[in-house]
BATORDREN-662931 format. One record per atom (N, C-alpha, C): atom name; z, y negated, x. Coordinates in steps of 0.05 Angstrom, whole numbers, plus 5000, padded with zeros to 4 digits. Last residue first. Layout:
<sites>
["CA", [Z, Y, X]] ...
</sites>
This chain:
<sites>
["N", [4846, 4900, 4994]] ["CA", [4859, 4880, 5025]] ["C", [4848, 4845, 5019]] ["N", [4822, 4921, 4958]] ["CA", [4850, 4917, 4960]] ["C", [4865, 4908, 4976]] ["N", [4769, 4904, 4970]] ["CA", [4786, 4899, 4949]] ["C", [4809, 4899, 4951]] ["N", [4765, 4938, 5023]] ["CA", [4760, 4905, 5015]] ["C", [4767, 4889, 4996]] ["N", [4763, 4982, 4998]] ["CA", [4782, 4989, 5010]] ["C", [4778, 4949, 5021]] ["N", [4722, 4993, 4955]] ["CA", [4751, 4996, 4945]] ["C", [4771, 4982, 4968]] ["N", [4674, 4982, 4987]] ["CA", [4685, 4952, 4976]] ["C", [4708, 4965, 4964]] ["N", [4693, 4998, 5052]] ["CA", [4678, 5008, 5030]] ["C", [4688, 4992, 5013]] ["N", [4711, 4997, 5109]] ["CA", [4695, 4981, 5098]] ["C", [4679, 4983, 5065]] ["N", [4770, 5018, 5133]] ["CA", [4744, 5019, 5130]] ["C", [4725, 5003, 5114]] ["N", [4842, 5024, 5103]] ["CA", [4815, 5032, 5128]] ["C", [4793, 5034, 5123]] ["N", [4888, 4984, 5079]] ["CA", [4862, 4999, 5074]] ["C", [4854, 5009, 5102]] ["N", [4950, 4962, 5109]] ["CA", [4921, 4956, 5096]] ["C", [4901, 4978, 5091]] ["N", [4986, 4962, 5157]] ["CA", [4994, 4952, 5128]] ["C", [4969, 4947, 5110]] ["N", [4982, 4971, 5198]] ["CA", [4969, 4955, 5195]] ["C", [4975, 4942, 5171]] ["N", [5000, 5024, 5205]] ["CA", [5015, 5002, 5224]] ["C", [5007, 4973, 5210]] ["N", [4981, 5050, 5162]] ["CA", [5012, 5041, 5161]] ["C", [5016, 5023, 5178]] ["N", [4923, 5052, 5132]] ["CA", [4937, 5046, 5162]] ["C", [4962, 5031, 5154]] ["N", [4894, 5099, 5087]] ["CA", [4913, 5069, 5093]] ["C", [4929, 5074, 5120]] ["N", [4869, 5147, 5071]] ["CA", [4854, 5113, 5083]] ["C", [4871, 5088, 5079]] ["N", [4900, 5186, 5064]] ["CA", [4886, 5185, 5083]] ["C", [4875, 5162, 5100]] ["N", [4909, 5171, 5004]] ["CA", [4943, 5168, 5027]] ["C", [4925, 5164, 5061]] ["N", [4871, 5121, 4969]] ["CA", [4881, 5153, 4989]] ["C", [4894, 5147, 5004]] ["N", [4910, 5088, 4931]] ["CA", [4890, 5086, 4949]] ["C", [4894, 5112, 4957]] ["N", [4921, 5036, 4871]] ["CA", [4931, 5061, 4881]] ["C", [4902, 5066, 4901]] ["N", [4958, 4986, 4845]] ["CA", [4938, 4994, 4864]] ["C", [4941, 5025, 4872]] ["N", [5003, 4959, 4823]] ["CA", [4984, 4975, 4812]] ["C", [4956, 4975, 4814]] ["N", [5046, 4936, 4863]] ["CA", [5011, 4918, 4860]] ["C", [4989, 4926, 4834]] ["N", [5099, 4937, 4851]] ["CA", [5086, 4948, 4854]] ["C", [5061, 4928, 4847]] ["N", [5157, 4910, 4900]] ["CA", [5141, 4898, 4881]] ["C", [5112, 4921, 4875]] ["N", [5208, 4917, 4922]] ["CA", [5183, 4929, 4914]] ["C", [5175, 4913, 4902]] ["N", [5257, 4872, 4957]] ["CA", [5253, 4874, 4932]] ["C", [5220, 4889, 4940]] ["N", [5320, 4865, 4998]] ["CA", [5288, 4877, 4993]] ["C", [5282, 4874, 4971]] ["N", [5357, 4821, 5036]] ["CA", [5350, 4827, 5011]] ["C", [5325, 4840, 5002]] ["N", [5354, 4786, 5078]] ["CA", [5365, 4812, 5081]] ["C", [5365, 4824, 5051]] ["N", [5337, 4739, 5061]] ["CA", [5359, 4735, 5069]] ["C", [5374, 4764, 5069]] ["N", [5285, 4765, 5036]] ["CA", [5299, 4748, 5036]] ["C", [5324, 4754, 5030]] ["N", [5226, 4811, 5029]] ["CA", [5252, 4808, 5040]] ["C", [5262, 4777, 5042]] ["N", [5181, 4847, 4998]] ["CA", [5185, 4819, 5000]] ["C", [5225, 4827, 5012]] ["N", [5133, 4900, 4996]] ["CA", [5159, 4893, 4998]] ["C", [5162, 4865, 5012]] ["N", [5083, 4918, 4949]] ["CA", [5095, 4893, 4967]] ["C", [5113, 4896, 4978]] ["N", [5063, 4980, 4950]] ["CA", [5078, 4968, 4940]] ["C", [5077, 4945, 4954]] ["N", [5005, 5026, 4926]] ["CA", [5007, 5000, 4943]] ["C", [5033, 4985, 4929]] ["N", [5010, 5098, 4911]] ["CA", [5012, 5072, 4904]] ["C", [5023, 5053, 4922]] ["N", [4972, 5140, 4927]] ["CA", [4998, 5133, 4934]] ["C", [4991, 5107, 4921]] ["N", [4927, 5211, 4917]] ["CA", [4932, 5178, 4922]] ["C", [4956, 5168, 4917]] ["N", [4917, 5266, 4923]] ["CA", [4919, 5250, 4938]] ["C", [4913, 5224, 4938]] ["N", [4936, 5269, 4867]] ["CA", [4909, 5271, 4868]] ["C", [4903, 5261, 4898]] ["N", [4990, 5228, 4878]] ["CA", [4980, 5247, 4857]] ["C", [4958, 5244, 4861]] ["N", [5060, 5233, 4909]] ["CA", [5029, 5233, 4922]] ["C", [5018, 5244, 4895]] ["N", [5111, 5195, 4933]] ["CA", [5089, 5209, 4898]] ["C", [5061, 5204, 4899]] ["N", [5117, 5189, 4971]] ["CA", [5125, 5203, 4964]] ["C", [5123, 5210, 4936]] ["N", [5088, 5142, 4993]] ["CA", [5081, 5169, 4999]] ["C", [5090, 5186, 4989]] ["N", [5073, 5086, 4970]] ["CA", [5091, 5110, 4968]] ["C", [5084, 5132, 4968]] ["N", [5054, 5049, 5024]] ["CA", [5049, 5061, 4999]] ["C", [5075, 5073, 4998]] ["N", [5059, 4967, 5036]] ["CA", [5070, 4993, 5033]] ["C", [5056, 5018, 5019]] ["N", [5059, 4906, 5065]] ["CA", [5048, 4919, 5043]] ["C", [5049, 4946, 5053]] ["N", [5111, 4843, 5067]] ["CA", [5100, 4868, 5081]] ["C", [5079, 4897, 5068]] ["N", [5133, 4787, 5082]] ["CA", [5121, 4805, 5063]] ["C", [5105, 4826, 5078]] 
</sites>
């Protein structure tokens, strides 16, 4: 399992947090209906940036 935004529907600069779950080469989204600034999420990391309780919450 791996946690995602979608960058590509950026609104108000914020992206929505997807799951993606894989089995047996098989993807499935799953949306969290989470939404975060595109700015304060670490892709490598798959998570929030920083310490502010939004960004603790959603991790």
């Amino acid at each position: 399992m791996s946690f995602r935004v979608n960058a590509t529907r950026i609104k108000n600069n914020q992206v929505s947090v997807l799951a993606r779950v894989t089995v047996n080469g098989k993807r499935a989204n799953i949306s969290l209906q989470q939404k975060v600034i595109l700015s304060e999420w670490n892709s490598n990391k798959g998570r929030a940036k920083g310490n502010k309780q939004e960004s603790r919450l959603l991790n």
